[in-house]
C-alpha positions in Angstrom: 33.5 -46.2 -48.4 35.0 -45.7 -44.6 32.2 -47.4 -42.1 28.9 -48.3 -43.0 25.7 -46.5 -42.0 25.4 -48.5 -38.8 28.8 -47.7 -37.7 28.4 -44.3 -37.9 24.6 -44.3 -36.3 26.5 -46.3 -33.6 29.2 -43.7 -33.1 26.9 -41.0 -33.1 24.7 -42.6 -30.3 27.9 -43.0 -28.1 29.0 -39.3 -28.6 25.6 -38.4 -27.6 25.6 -40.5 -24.5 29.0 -39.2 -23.5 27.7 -35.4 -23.2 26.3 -33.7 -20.7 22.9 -34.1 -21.2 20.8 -30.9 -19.3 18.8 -31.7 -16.1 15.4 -33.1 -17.0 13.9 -32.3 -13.7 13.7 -29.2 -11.8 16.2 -28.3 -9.2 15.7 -27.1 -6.3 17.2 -23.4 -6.8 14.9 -23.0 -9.9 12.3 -24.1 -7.8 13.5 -21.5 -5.0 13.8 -19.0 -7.9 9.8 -19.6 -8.4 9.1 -18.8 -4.8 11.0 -15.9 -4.5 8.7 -14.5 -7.3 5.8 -15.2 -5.0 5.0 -12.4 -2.5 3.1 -12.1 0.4 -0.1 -9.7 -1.2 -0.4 -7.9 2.6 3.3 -6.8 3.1 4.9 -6.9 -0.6 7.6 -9.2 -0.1 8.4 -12.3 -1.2 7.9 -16.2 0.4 11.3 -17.0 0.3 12.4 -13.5 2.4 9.3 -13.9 4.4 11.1 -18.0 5.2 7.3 -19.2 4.6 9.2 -22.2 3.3 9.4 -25.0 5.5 10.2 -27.8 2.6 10.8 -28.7 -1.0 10.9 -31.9 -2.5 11.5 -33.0 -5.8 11.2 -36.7 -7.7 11.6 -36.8 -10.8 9.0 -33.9 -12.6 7.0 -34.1 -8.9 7.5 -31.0 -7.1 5.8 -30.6 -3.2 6.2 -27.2 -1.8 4.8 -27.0 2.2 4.8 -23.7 3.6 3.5 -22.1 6.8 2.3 -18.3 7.5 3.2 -16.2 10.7 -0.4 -17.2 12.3 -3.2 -19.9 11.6 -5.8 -17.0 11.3 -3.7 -15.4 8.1 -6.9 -14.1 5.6 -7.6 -17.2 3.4 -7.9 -14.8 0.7 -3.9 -14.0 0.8 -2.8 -17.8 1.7 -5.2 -18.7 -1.6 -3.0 -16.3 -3.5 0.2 -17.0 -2.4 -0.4 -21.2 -3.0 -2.2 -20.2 -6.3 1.1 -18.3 -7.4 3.2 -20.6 -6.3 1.7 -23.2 -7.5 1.4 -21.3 -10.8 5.3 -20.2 -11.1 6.6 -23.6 -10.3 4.5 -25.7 -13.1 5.8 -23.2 -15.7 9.0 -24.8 -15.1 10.5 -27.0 -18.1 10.4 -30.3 -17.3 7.2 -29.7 -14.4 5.1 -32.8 -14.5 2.9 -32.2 -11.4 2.9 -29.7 -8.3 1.6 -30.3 -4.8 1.1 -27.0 -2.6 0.4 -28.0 0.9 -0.6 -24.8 3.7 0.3 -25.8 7.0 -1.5 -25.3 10.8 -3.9 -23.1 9.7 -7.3 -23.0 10.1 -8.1 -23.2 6.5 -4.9 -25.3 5.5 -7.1 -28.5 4.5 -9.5 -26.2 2.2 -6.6 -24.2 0.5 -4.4 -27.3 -0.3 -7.2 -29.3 -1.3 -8.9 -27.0 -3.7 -6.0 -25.2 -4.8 -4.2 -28.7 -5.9 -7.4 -29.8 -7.6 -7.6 -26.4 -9.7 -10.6 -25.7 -7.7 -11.9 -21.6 -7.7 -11.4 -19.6 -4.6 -15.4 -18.9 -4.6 -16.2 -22.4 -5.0 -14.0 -23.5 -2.1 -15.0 -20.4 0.3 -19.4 -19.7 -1.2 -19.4 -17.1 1.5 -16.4 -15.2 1.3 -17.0 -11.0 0.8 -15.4 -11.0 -2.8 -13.6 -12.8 -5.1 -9.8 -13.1 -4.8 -9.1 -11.1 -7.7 -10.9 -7.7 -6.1 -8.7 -8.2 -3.1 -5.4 -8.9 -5.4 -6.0 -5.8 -7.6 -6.9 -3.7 -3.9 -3.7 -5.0 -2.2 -1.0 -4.6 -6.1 -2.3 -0.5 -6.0 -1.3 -0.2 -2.5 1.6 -1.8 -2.9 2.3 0.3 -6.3 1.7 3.3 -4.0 4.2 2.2 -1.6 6.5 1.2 -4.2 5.8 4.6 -5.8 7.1 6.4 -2.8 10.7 5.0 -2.9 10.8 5.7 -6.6 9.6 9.5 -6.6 12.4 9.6 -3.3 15.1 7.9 -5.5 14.6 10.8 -8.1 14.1 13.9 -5.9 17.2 12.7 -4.1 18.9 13.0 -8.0 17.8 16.4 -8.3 14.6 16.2 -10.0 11.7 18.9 -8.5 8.0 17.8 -8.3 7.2 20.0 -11.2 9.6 17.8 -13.9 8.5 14.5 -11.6 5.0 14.9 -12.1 5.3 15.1 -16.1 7.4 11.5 -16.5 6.8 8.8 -18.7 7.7 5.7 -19.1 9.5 6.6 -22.2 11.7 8.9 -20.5 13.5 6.0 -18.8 16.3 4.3 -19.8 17.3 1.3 -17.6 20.0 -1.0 -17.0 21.4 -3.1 -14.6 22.2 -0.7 -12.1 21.1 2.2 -13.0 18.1 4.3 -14.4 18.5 6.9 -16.8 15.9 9.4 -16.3 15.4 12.0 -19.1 13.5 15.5 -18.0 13.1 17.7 -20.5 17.0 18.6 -21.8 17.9 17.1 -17.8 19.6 13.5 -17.6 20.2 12.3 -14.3 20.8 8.9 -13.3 19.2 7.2 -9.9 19.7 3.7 -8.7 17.6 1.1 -11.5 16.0 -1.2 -8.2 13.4 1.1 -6.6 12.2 2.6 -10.1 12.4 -1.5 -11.4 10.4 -2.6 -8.4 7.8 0.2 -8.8 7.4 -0.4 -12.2 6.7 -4.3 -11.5 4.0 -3.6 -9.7 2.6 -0.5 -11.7 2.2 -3.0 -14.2 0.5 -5.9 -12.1 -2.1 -3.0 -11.3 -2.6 -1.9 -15.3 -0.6 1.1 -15.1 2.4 2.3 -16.9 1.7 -0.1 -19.8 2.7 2.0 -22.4 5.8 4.5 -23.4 3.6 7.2 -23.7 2.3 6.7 -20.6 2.7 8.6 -17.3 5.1 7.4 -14.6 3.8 8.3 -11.7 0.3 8.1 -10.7 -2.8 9.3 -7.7 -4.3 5.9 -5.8 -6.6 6.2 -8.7 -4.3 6.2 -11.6 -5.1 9.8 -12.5 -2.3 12.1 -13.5 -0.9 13.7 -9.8 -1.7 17.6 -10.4 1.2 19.9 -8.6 -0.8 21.4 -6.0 -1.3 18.1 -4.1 2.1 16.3 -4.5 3.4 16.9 -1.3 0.2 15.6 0.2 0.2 11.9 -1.8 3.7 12.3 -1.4 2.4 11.9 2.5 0.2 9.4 1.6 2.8 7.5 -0.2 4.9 7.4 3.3 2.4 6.0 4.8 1.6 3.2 3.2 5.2 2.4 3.0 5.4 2.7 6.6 2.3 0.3 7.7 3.6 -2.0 5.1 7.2 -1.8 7.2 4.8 -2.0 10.1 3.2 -4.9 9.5 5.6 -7.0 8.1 7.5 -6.5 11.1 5.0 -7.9 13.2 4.7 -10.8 11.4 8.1 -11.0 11.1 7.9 -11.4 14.7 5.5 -13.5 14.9 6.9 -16.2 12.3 10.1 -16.4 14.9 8.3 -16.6 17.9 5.9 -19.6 16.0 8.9 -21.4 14.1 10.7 -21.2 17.6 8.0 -23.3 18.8 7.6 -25.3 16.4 11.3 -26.3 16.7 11.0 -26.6 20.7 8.1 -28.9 20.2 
């Protein structure tokens, strides 16, 4: 026989070690990744775009997050939902052992990190807040599907589709990749840019709608079927929303400069 059963256990345990072995903590770009999933509920974009981050740290399965919104008076309701999801996204990471969300200089920061680190409900932590979170998540993911919805319905009229063929979509008739959407209407195929119709469909989905193949694409505030006669005017209504969603997150855009410029002159 060539080697005994030791030598080749102790060969085996020397190739092993001489590999690569894979991380076995997160890094800090998957963490990044997590955060960039996380959005701001008000204005539909995410923490990372938003630079709500002020700092990451990582030892060993430990990840701390900090982050800080545009003013101390942001609703506690949205901060609750953005550490919640965070928090949430990050400890589905492999390897994860504990997460630490800390909200900074705002008036509710202690209450938010506390009772969202100890798994706490938003009702027990706030008794006399006007709902619970999940009313004003599912209010804010429909306006933001309606918003979303705009840029989608724009990205197909702008390929030729009318309202009429629109209006009678499903989710069957799509056929995405990468970069581009496939859109089948009746014997039609026409192709639009895959992001806004991706993006739309995220969120359809995060309100309940659009679940299905059978279903329909596009959708009234109230997920009813849009009849032909009042397109143009949700159409309207879809512009709007966009637009005070642009609206307000430049605002706070402005504001996060104006207190992060402080911050650093302090």
């Amino acid at each position: 026989m060539s080697g005994s059963s030791s030598d080749r256990t102790e060969t085996e345990q020397t190739e092993r070690g001489n590999r690569e072995l894979p991380p076995t903590t997160p890094t800090r770009a998957a963490v990044r990744d997590c955060l960039d999933r996380v959005d701001d509920p008000e204005l539909d974009r995410s923490l990372v775009e938003l630079d709500y981050i002020d700092r990451i740290e990582i030892d060993d399965g430990a990840v701390e997050v900090a982050f800080t919104l545009p003013t101390a008076w942001c609703s506690p309701a949205f901060a609750w939902m953005m550490a919640t999801d965070a928090r949430d996204e990050i400890a589905a990471l492999p390897d994860t052992e504990s997460v630490r969300i800390e909200l900074r200089d705002h008036m509710h920061g202690t209450e938010i990190t506390q009772g969202v680190n100890a798994g706490n409900s938003f009702g027990s932590v706030f008794p006399d807040a006007d709902g619970d979170v999940s009313e004003v998540r599912a209010t804010l993911d429909d306006k933001a599907r309606f918003a979303r919805q705009y840029d989608a319905i724009g990205a197909c009229l702008d390929a030729g589709l009318d309202p009429e063929q629109i209006i009678e979509l499903r989710r069957e008739d799509l056929d995405l990749t990468d970069e581009d959407a496939v859109v089948a209407a009746g014997d039609i195929l026409v192709v639009v840019p895959a992001e806004p119709i991706v993006e739309f469909l995220e969120k359809a989905r995060a309100s309940g709608y659009v679940t299905d193949r059978e279903d329909r694409l596009f959708l009234t505030p109230d997920g009813d079927p849009i009849p032909r006669d009042r397109f143009d005017v949700l159409r309207k209504r879809m512009r709007l929303a966009s637009v005070n969603m642009d609206g307000q997150g430049a605002v706070c855009d402005a504001l996060n400069e104006s207190r992060r410029a402080k911050l650093d002159r302090d």
